[in-house]
N, C-alpha and C positions, 0 to 999 in steps of 0.2 A: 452788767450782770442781769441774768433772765431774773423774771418775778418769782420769789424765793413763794409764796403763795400757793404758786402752779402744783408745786413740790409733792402735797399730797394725794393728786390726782394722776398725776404723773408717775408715780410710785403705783397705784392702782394698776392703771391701766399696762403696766409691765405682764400682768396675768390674762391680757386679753389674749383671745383663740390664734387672731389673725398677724400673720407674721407682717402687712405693712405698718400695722398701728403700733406692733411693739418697736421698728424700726426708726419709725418717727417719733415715737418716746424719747429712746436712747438717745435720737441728733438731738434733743431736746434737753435730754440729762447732759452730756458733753459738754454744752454751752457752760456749765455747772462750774467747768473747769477744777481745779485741784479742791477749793472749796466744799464740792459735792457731801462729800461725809460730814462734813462740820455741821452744814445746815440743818443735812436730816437728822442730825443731833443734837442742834440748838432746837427743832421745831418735834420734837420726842418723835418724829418717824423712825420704827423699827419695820424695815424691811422683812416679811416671809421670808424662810429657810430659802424658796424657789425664789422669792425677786432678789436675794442673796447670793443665789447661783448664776442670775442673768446679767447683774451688778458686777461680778465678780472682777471681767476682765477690764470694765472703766473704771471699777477706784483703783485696778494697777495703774492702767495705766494713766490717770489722775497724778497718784503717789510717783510715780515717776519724775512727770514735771515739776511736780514738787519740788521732790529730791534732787534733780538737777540745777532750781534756782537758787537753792538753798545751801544744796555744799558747799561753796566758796565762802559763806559768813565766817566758817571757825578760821579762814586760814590767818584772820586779822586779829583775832583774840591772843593778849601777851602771854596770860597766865598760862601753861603747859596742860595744868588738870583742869583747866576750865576748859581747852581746846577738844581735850579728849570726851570730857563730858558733854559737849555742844553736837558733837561728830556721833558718839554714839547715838545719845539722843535724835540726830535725824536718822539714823540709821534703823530705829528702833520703830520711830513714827512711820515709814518708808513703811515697815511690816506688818506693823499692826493698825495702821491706821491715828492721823491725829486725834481722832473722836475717841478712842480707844482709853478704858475706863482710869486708867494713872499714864500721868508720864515718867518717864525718868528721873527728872528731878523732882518729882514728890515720889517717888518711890526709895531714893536712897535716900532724902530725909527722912523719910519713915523709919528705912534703919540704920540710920543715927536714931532717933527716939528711942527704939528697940534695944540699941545695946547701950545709950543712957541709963535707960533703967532696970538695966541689967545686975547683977550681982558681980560681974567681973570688975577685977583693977582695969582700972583707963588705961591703955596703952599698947602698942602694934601688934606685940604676943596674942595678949588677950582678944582683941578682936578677930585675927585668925581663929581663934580657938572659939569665938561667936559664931563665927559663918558657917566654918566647917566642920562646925561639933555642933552647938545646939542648935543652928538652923538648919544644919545638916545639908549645905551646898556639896554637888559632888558630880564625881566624872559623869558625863553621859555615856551610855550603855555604847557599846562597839557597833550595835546595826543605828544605830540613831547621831551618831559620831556627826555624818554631815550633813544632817539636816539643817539649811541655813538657820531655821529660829535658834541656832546655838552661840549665832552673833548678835543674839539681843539680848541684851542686860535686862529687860523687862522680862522676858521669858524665861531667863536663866534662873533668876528668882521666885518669880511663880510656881517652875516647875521643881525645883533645886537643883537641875543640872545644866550642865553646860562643858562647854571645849577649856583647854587650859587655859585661854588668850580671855576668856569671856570672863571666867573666875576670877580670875586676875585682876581684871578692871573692875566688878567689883569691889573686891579688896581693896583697887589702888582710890578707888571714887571717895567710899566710905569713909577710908584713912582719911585722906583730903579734908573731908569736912574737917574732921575728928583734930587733924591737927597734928596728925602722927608723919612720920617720917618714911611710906611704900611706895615702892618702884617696883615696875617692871623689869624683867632678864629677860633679854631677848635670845633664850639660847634655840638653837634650831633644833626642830622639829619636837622640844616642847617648851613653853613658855611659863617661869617661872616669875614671882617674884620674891623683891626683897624687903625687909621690913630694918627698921632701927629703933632698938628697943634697951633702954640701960646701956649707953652709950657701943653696944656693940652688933654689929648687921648682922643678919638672919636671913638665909634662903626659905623658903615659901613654897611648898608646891601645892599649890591650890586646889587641883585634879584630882589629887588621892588627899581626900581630908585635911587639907591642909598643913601637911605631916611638914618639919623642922628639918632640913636637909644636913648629913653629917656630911664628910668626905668619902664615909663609903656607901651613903646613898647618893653620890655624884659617882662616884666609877659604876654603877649599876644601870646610868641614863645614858643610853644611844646615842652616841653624837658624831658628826664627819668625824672629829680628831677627838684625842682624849682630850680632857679640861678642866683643869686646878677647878677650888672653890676660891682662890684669890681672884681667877680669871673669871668666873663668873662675877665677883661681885662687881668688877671692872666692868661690865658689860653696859655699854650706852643703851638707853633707849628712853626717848622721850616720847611726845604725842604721836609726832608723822609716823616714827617707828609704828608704834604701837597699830595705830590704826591702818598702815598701809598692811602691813600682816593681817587687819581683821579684814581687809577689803581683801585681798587675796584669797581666804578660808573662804570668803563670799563667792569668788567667782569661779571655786573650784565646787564646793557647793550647788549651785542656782546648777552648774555643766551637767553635775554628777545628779541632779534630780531632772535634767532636762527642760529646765528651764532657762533658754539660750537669749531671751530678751532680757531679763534680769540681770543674767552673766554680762551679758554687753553694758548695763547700763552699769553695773559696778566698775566694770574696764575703763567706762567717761569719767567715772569719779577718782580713780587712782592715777590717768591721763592728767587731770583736774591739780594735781598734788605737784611737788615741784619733784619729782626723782629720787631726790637726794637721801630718802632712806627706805627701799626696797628692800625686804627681808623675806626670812623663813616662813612656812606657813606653820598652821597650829599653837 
């Protein structure tokens, strides 16, 4: 590892005039390897707006490698919502950086604490009606639809919105802690969940306020073939499901914003998975 040291001068001299001296920075920062963000974060370096613009393209490509050594941890984790949580969370670090001010697991403790000390009855109903009533999670808007940060659970809550898939896992993480009984629906082309609440299951649509799905707001939702509420509730979907669908919404994402090294590197992580549960997107 280069002299962590060096780091503030190095960071400096990113604003010098001459294009070989900031060249030789960069081979200099590289050596940095994935670590790079972390240091200038354990050692309080905040990079200028401009040496955050010339930075830009090595903590991708940094997060990259990361994220490549690192996907294969969750595929050994038994727990299902452990796996899904490990998976997002790289998913999320990948985008915003692991220096970046919360991770994901202290962010959904957080709300656990939140709807602890809430005034709702404990139980799957009521936290639905936490997220998507008084924290007010909700669809993103139709031009912001694929913007990749719609597959990060950290930015879905900062911002309040996000894709059906992203809302969801939410819901499903929280639940988890909480104790409660929420699943994913893996229906295609939108992604619902289920909750178990007073010994009877409840559809979920996360997307629009969290609204409690009857039989005839299932004939109202778009699907190849029509589809009982008994068939929904049948619907498998465990961690791979869940996540190879978010990796998907990724790589149609990263295409549709033009950014085609991203796309590919989502493609090695869904390569990376064993096949066995390719699904719908959204």
């Amino acid at each position: 590892m280069p002299d962590t040291k060096q780091l503030p001068f190095l960071i400096k001299l990113l604003d010098d005039d001459a294009p070989p001296v900031r060249d030789s920075v960069m081979s200099e920062l590289r050596l940095f390897g994935p670590d790079l963000e972390l240091e200038l974060a354990r050692l309080s370096i905040v990079p200028t707006l401009y040496e955050r613009e010339v930075l830009h393209d090595l903590f991708e490509e940094h997060r990259r490698t990361w994220l490549r050594r690192v996907w294969p941890e969750w595929f050994e984790i038994d727990n299902d919502k452990q796996k899904l949580e490990m998976a997002l969370g790289f998913i999320a670090g990948f985008m915003h950086g692991r220096s970046y001010h919360i991770s994901l697991n202290d962010l959904l403790d957080r709300l656990v604490l939140d709807f602890e000390g809430s005034e709702y009855q404990k139980d799957a109903r009521t936290l639905a009606r936490f997220l998507f009533g008084t924290l007010a999670l909700k669809g993103a808007p139709q031009e912001e639809y694929y913007n990749p940060l719609n597959s990060s659970l950290i930015y879905v809550v900062e911002e309040k919105k996000g894709i059906p898939i992203s809302l969801a896992c939410v819901y499903i993480l929280v639940g988890h802690r909480l104790g409660f009984e929420v699943e994913g629906i893996n229906l295609p082309g939108h992604f619902l969940a289920r909750c178990t609440s007073g010994g009877r299951s409840h559809v979920v649509d996360c997307f629009n306020g969290g609204h409690f799905l009857n039989h005839k707001d299932l004939a109202s939702i778009q699907t190849p073939e029509p589809i009982t509420m008994q068939a929904i509730l049948n619907l498998e979907c465990d961690a791979s499901i869940i996540i190879a669908r978010v990796l998907r919404n990724l790589v149609n994402a990263y295409g549709q914003s033009g950014r085609e090294v991203n796309a590919n590197l989502v493609s090695e992580l869904l390569m990376m998975m064993d096949g066995s549960a390719l699904s719908p997107t959204s």
